[in-house]
C-alpha positions in Angstrom: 160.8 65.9 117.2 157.5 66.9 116.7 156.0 68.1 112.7 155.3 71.5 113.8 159.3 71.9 115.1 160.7 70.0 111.5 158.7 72.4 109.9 159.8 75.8 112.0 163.6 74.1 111.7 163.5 73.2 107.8 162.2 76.5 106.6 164.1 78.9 108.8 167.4 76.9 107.4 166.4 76.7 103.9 165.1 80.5 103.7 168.2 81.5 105.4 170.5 79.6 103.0 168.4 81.2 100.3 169.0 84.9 101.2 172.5 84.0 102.4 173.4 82.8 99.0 171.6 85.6 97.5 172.9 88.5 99.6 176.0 87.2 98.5 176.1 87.9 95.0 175.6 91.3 95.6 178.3 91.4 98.1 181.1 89.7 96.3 180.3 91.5 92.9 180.5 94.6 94.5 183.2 93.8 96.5 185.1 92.8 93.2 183.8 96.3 91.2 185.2 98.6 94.3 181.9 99.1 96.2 182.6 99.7 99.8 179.6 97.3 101.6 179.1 98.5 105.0 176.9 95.8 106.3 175.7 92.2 105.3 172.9 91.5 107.1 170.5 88.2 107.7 167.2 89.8 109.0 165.8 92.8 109.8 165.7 95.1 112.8 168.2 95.4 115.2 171.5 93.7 115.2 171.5 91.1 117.8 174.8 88.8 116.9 178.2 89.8 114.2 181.6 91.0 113.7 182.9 93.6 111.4 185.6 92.7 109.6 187.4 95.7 107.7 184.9 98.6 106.4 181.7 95.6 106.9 179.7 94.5 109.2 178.4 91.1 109.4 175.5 90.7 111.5 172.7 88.9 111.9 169.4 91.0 113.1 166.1 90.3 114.7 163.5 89.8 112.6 164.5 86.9 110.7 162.4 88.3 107.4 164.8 88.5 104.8 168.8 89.9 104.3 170.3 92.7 102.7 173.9 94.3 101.3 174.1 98.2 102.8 176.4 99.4 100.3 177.7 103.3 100.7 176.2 105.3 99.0 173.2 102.7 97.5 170.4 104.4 98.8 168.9 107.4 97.3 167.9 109.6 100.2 171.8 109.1 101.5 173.6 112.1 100.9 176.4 111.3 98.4 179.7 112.9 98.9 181.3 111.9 95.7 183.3 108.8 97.1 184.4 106.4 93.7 183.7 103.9 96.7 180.2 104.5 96.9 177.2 103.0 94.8 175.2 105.9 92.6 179.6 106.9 92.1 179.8 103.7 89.7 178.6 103.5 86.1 175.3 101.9 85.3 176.8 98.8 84.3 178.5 98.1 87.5 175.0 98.7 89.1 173.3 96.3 86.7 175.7 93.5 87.5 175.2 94.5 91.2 171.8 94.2 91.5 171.5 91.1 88.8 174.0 88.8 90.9 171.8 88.0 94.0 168.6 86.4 91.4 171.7 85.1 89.3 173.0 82.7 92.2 169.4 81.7 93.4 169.0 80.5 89.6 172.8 78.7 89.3 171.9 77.3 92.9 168.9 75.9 91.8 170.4 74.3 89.1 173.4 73.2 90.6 171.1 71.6 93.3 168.4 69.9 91.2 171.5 68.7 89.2 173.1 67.2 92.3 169.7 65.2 93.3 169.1 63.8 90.0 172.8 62.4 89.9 171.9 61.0 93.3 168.3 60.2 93.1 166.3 60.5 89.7 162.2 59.9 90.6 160.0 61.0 88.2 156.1 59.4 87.1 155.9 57.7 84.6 153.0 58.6 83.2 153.8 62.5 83.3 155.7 62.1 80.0 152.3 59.5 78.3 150.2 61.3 75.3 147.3 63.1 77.6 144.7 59.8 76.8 142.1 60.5 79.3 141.3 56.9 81.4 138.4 58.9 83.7 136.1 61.9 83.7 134.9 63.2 87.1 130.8 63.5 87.2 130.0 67.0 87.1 133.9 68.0 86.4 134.4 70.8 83.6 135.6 68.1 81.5 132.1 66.3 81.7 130.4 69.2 80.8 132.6 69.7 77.5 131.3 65.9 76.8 134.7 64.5 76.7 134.8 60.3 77.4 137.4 58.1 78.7 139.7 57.0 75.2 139.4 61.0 74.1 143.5 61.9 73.3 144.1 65.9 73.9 146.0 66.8 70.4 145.7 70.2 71.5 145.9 72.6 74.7 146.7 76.1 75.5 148.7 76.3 71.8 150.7 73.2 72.5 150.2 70.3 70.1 150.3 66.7 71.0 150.8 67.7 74.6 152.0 65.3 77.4 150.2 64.5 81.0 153.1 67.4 81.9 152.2 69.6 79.8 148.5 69.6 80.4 148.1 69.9 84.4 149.9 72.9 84.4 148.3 74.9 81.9 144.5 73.4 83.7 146.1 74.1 86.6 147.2 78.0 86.4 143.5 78.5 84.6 140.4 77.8 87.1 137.2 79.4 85.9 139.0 81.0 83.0 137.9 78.9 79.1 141.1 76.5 77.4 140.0 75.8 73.8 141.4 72.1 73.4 141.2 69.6 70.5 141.0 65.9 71.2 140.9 62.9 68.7 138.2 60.6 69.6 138.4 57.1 67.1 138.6 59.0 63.3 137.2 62.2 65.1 138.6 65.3 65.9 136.4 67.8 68.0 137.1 71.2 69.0 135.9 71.8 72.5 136.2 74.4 75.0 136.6 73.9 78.9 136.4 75.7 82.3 138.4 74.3 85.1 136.9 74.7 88.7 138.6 75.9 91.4 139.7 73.6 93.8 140.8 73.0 97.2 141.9 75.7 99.5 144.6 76.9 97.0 142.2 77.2 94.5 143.8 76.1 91.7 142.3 75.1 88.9 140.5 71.6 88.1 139.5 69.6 84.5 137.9 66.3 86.2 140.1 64.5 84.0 142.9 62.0 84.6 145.7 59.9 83.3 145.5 56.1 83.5 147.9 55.4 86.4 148.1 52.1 88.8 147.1 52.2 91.9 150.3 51.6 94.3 149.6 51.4 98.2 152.4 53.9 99.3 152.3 55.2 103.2 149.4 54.0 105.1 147.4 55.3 108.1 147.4 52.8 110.9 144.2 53.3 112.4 142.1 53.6 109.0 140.3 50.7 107.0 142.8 49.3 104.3 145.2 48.5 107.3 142.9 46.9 109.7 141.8 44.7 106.6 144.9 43.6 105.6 146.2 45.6 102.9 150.1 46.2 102.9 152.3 48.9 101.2 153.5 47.8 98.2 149.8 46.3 97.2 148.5 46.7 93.7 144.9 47.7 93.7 143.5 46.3 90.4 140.0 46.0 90.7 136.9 47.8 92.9 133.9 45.3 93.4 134.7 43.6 90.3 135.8 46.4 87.8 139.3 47.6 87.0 140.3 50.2 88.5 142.0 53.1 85.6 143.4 55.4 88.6 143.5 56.5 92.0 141.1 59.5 91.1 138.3 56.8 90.2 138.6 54.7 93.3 138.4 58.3 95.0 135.0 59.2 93.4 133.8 55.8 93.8 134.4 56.1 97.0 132.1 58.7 97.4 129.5 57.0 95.6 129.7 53.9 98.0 129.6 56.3 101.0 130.3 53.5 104.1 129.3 50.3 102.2 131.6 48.0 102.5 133.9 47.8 99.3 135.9 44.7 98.0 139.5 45.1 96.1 141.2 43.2 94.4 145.0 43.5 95.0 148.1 41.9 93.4 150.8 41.0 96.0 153.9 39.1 95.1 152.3 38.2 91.8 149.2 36.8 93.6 145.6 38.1 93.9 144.2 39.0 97.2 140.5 39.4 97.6 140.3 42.4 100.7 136.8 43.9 101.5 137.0 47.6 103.2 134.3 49.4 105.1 135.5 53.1 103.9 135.0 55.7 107.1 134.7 59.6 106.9 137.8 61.6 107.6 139.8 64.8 107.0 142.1 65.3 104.0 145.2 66.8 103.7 142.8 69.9 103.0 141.8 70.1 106.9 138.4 71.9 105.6 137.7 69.0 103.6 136.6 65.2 104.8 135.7 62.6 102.3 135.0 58.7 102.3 138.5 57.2 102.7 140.5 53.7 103.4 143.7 55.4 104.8 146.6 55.3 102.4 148.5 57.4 100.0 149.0 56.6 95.8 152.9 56.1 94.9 152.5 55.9 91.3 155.0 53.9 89.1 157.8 56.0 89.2 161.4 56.2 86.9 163.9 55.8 89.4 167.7 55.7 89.0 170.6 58.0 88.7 171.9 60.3 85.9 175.2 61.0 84.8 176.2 64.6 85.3 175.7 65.8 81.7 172.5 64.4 81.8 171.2 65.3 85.3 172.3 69.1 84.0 170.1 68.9 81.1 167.4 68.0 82.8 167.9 70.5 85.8 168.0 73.0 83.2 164.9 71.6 81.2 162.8 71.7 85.0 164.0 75.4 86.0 163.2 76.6 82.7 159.7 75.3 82.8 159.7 76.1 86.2 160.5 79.9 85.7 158.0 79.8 82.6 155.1 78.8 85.4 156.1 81.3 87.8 156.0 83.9 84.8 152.7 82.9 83.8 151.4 82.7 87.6 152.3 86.4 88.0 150.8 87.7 84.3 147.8 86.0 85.4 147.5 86.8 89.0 147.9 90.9 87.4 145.1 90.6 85.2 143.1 88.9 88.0 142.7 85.6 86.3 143.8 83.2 89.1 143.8 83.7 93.2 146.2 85.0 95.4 145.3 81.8 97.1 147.7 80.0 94.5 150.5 81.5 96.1 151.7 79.6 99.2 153.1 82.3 101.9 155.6 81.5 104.8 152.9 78.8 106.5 152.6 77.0 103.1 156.5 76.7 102.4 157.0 75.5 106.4 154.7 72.7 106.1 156.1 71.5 102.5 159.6 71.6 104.0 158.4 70.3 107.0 157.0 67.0 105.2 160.2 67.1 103.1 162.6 67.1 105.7 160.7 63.7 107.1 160.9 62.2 104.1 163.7 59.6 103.7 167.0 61.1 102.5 168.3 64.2 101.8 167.4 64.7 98.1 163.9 65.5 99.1 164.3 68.6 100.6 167.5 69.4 98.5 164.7 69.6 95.9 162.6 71.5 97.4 165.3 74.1 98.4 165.9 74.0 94.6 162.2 74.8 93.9 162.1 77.7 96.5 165.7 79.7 95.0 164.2 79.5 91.9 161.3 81.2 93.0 162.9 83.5 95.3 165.5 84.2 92.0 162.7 84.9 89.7 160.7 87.2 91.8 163.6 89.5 92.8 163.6 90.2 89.1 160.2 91.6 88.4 160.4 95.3 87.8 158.9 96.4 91.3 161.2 99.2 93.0 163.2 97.6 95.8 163.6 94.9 94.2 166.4 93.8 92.1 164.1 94.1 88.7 163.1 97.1 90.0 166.6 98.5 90.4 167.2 97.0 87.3 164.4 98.9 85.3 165.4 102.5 87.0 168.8 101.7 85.7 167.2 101.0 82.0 165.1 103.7 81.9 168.2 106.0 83.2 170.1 104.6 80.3 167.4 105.6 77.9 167.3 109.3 79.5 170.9 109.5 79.4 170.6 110.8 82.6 169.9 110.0 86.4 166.2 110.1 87.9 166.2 113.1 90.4 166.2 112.2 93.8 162.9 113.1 94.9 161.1 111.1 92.3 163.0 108.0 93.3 161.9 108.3 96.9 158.2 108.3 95.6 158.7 105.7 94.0 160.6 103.7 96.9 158.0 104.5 99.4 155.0 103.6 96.9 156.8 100.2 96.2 157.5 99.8 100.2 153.7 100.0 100.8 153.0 98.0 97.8 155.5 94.9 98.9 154.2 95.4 102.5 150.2 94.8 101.6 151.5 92.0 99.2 152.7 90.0 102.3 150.0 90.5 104.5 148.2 89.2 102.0 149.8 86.3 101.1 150.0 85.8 105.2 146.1 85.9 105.5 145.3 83.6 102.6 148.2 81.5 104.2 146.4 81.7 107.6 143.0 80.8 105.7 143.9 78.0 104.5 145.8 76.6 107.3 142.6 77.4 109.8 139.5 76.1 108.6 136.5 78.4 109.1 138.5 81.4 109.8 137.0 83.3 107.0 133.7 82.4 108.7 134.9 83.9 112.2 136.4 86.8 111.2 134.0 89.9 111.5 
């Protein structure tokens, strides 16, 4: 089966699991308050397969963008006829729990699941959890220009002290050309300094042009590239580059740049021997398609942690990752509102097909179980912000009712509806076009 179909097949099952699972908390908790639901949907549009089963229909539609609960009654413009079975007929807090149960179970199944794979499958970097000792600083990087060196230990970053390799890619990551004040100890010095990171790639996240020392594992190769046709297998420990030692795949990178075509030799530990291969690097296209670089045709696989974890301690951790992992997504939306990152660092529907795409070929299952994780968290947390039509949004009305004492009138809640509609609609599009521009290289270029 080709990538393009694994892709198309992975994300229409995972999405759909996702909005099945979440459509469902809204139906069984209104089921169980006395909420007469009068259809379940998958999709949008009209209803091309179902079966109605008592006062419901169950029915998948059309356009395969999403799911919904029609509960009687739910929607403002409806006229309500003063049914106890119908929606607005409830009290608030029977509304509240309503609309909170769909992000509820896309948070408890993201936890259940990343708890699952890490009783199965624990793989995790080992250096992600070293002190952040930088081993390399990219030329012209916004680290270089701050002056840091190789041996310089970040005590400080973004308010956290004595922060981890985890800790300090995210907060670089979530802040391209916006200033991090840092502190790092160099020997019996400690210097206060202050950094930009620079956008990069196509998502345009942001960039410090440092990195963690790291070895240099051969992990999947390209057949037709230049470290296979010389020899070199996967598995190979890259230790040197023409004589000196080689701190982490991000050096051999810029190197590699450096040396342009000129043949390279490596040194490489195999089997507890050393292997002397030299490499003519060629220029090729990345996994950024508008990007080519010098290359020798194989993927890093640092040293990883791998085993299982019991079940208390694989739900400590899954809880430890979704928290952080909520934290980010939090942060990614405060700062995309004040205009401090791009709406390039979301990934639309294109971006999520091709990561579950290259999950799903992955060996196993806990790949993409993990990914699925990842994506109901996501879908969990952002059905909570406080935009109308969404669950937050219903959530907020319901607050702000509560603080009235009484119900928002009618007409002001279809405003509000409609503006959010319009709103949710030019947020997609636009998510789809930054999707489309970086999928398509030069696009931007063509368009008029």
């Amino acid at each position: 089966m080709s990538g393009f179909l694994i892709a198309v097949l992975s994300v229409v099952v995972i999405l759909g699991f996702m909005i099945l699972i979440h459509e469902f908390g809204h139906y069984a908790v209104a089921k169980l308050l006395g909420v007469r639901v009068e259809q379940f949907a998958i999709g949008f549009g009209k209803r091309l397969v179902g079966f109605k089963k008592g006062e419901t229909d169950y029915r998948i539609n059309a356009i395969p963008l999403g799911g919904y609960v029609k509960m009687s009654g739910e929607n403002p413009m409806d006229e309500r006829t003063g049914d106890p079975a119908e929606f607005l007929s409830h009290p608030r807090w029977h509304r509240f729990l309503i609309a909170i149960a769909g992000p509820a179970m896309n948070i408890l199944l993201a936890i259940g699941l990343l708890t699952g794979v890490y009783m199965v499958h624990f793989e995790y970097p080992l250096f992600l959890d070293k002190p952040a000792v930088i081993s390399w600083v990219k030329h012209d990087s916004a680290a270089a220009e701050a002056g840091l060196q190789p041996g310089d230990r970040i005590t400080r970053i973004d308010g956290v002290d004595n922060p981890t390799w985890d800790q300090v890619y995210p907060a670089v990551m979530l802040s391209p050309n916006q200033p991090l004040d840092i502190t790092v100890q160099r020997g019996e010095q400690v210097l206060h300094k202050n950094i930009v990171p620079k956008p990069v790639t196509t998502s345009e996240i942001g960039s410090a042009g440092w990195y963690a020392e790291q070895s240099v594992i051969v992990g999947d190769m390209e057949p037709d590239m230049p470290a296979a046709k010389a020899g070199i297998k996967e598995g190979d420990k890259i230790i040197a580059m023409d004589g000196k030692p080689l701190p982490s795949i991000d050096a051999m990178i810029e190197s590699l740049q450096e040396t342009k075509d000129k043949p390279v030799d490596f040194t490489v530990e195999r089997d507890g021997q050393k292997l002397q291969f030299r490499v003519q690097p060629v220029l090729a296209k990345t996994e950024d398609a508008s990007e080519s670089r010098y290359r020798i045709g194989f993927q890093n696989a640092p040293e990883m942690k791998i085993g299982k974890l019991p079940f208390g301690e694989a739900f400590t951790r899954s809880l430890d990752e979704n928290k952080k992992g909520s934290l980010l997504i939090l942060e990614l939306v405060q700062k995309l509102v004040r205009r401090q990152v791009s709406l390039r660092t979301v990934e639309g529907p294109i971006g999520i097909g091709r990561a579950a795409g290259q999950a799903a070929s992955e060996k196993g299952w806990t790949p993409l179980l993990a990914l699925t994780s990842a994506i109901s968290l996501n879908l969990g947390i952002f059905n909570l912000l406080p935009i109308p039509i969404l669950d937050g949004g219903v959530i907020l009305l319901l607050f702000v009712e509560s603080l009235m004492r009484r119900d928002i009138s009618l007409r002001i809640k279809e405003r509000i509806y409609q503006a959010a509609f319009v709103f949710l609609v030019l947020f997609a599009v636009m998510v789809i076009y930054n999707d489309l521009l970086k999928t398509l290289p030069g696009l931007a270029q063509r368009l008029p």
